[in-house]
C-alpha positions, 0 to 999 in steps of 0.5 A, a space after each residue: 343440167 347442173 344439180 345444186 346440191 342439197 346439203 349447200 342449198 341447206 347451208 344457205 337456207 340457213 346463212 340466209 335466216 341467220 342474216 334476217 335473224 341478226 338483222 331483225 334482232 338489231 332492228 334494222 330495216 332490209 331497206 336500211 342494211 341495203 342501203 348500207 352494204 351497197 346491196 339492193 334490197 331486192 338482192 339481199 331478200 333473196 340472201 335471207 331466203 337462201 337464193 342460191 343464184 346470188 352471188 357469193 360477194 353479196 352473202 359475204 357483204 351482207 355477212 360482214 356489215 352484220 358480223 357474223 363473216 368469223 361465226 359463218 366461216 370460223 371452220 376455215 383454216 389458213 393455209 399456204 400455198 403448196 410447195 409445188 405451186 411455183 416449183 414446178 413450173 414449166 413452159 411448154 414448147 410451141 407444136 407446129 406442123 413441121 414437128 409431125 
């Protein structure tokens, strides 16, 4: 059995009131942002409840058509790709029977 953890349910709890908290602030019907994210209506009820079954793309969807995607996620630093990730690349050669 996997365990979600607390502090990541906590965490959509919270991104989930934001998102009903900024949608009701403009006045925008769950039906209407639906319609507009490409989002059911179902789908995005549970985002405001912090459903943490729904896909990440649906919050990321709803967080952008709402702007809130750089107040949600403005902790995120941008990083390159390691050094080593292409570096050390190597290509295994194939066992066969014969070989033992």
């Amino acid at each position: 059995m996997i365990v979600f953890p607390l502090m990541c349910a906590d965490r959509l709890t919270k991104i989930g009131l934001l998102i009903k908290t900024r949608r009701l602030e403009r006045r925008i019907r769950q039906k209407d942002l639906a319609t507009q994210s490409g989002l059911s209506t179902a789908t995005l009820s549970k985002i405001e409840a912090g459903t943490p079954t729904v896909e990440m793309r649906s919050y990321m969807t709803a967080l952008w058509y709402l702007g809130l995607l750089d107040e949600v996620f403005k902790e995120i630093p941008e990083t390159s790709p390691a050094p080593y990730t292409t570096e050390h690349r190597v290509r295994l050669k194939r066992m066969s029977e014969d070989d033992f």
